[in-house]
N, C-alpha and C positions, 0 to 999 in steps of 0.2 A: 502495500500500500502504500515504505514508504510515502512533492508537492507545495509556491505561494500564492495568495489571494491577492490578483490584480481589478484591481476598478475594468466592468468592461467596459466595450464601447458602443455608443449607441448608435442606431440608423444614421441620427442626423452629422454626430460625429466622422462616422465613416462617409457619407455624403460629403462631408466640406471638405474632407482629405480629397476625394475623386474629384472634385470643380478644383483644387488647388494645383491637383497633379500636372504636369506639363503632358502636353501633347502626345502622344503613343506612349507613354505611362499604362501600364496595363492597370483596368479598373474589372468591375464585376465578377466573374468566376475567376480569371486569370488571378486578378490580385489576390483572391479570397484564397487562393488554390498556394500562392506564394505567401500568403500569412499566413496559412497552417503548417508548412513546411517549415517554418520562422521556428513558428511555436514546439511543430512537434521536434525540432533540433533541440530548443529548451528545456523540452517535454526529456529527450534523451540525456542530456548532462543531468539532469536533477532524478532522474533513476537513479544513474553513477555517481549522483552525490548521495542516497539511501541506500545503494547498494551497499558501499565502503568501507563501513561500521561493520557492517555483519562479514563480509568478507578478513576484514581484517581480525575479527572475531571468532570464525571459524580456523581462520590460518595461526592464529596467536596460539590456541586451542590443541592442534593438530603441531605442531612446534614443540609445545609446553609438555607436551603429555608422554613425549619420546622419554626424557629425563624423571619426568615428576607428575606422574599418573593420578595420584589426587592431589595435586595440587594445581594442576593446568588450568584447571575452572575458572581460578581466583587469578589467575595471570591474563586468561582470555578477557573476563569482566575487566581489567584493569584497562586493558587495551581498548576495550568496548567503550567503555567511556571516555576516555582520551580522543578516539578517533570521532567520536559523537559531536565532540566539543569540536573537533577540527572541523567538521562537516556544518556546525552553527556557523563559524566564523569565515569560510568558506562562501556562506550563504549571503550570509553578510555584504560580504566584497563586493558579492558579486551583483546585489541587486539594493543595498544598504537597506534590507529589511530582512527580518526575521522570519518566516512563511508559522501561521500560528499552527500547523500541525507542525513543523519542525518543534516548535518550541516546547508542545503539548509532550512527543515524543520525548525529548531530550528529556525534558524535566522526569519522566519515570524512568528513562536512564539511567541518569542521575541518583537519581531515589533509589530505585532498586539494584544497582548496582554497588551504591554506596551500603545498602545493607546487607548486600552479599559479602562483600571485602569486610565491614565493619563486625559480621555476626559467624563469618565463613561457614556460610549456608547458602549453599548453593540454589536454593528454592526459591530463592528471593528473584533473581535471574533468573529464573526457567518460568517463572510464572508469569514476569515481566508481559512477554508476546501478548499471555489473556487479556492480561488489563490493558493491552493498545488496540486490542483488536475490537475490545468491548466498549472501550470510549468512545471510537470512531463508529462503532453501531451505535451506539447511546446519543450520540453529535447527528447523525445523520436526522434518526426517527424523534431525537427532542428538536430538532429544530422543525420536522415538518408537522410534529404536533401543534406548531405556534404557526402553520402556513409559511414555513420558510424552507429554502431548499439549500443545503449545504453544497450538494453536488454543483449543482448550475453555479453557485457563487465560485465552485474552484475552478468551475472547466469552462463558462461562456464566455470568458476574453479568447478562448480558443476556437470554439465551436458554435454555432447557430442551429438551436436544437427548440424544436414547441416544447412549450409546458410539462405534454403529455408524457414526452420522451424523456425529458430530465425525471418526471417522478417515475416514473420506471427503471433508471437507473439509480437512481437514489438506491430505491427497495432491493433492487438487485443487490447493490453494494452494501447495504444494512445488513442484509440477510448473509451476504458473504461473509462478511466479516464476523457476524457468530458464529459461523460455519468454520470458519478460522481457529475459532479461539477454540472450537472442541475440539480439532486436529493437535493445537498445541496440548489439550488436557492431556489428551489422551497417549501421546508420544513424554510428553513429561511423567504421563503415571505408571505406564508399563514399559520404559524402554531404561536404557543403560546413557550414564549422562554425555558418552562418545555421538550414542546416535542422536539424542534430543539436538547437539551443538550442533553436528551435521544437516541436522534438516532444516536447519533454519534457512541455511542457503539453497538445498537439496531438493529439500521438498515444498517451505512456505513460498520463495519466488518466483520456481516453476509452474505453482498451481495460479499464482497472481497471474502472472504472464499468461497462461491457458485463460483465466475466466478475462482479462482483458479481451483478448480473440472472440470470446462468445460474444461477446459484447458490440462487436464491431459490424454486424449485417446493422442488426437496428439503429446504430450512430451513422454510419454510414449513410444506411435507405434514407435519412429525416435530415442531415445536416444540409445547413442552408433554409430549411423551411423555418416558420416562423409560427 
């Protein structure tokens, strides 16, 4: 799930860009076709900025465990958090603002990392995934409780999607996402803490990556409409 929250742009915004543009300036699908390309190039570093953390996690992990078989846990979490922090400040740089799912993520990071190393309990980190997985369902469906939609706020500076289709994705992604966190229960409650580290990269962003693909007749067939 690994994403910041840009203001989009409105019709008439985009309207006074195309009367501004100079002459064979490509405007209409052309341009719309080269803004999403823009975006989804963005779209791709700021995966490899979510990706980072966990790769460098799983590699710390895998490193650690040759030497110091229980003790790699506490060297990956160390790592985990450091690279966490580099990935904030990274963000930073690069767009001087903080994306508030970055910040949401980091801070249980932080938190649960800090009481892994502080309690050397590993439990604190392995549970970590649940609780991000269940915020970001809990963020989605409390906000469309109030008539707001989380998703269209993260993804319409990218995409031109009806109503309809953004609340369908919402719920898709709501429902993913606790779908997520019981993959993390359940590999945290019956597997060994080599495999649980593994699948973090193995298995949780493989299956991201799969339910994104599902997703893309219906984004596709409706972008651009209104």
């Amino acid at each position: 799930m690994s994403d910041s929250i840009n203001p989009s742009h409105s019709t008439r915004d985009v309207a006074a860009k195309q009367a501004d543009a100079p002459v064979g300036a490509m405007t209409g699908p052309a341009a719309g076709a080269e803004t999403s390309a823009r975006e989804t190039a963005k779209g791709a570093g700021q995966i490899l900025l979510d990706l980072g953390p966990v790769i460098a996690f799983v590699a710390a992990f895998n490193i650690a465990r040759r030497n110091d078989p229980e003790g790699a846990i506490y060297v990956a979490t160390l790592v985990f958090i450091i690279a966490t922090a580099i990935a904030i400040g990274v963000a930073w740089l690069r767009t001087r603002k903080i994306p508030p799912v970055l910040i949401a993520t980091g801070a249980l990071v932080f938190a649960f990392g800090g009481l892994t190393l502080a309690f050397r309990d590993e439990a604190f980190v392995k549970v970590k995934p649940t609780f991000v997985y269940l915020l970001y369902s809990a963020a989605i469906f409390g906000a469309m409780a109030f008539g707001k939609n989380i998703w269209k706020m993260l993804f319409e500076h990218a995409f031109t999607l009806p109503d309809r289709v953004w609340r369908i994705l919402a719920v898709r992604w709501g429902l993913f996402f606790i779908a997520m966190a019981g993959v993390n229960e359940a590999i945290r409650l019956t597997q060994t803490t080599e495999v649980w580290v593994n699948s973090r990269l193995f298995v949780g962003f493989p299956l991201v990556a799969l339910f994104m693909l599902a997703n893309l007749p219906i984004t596709l067939k409706n972008i651009g409409k209104s």
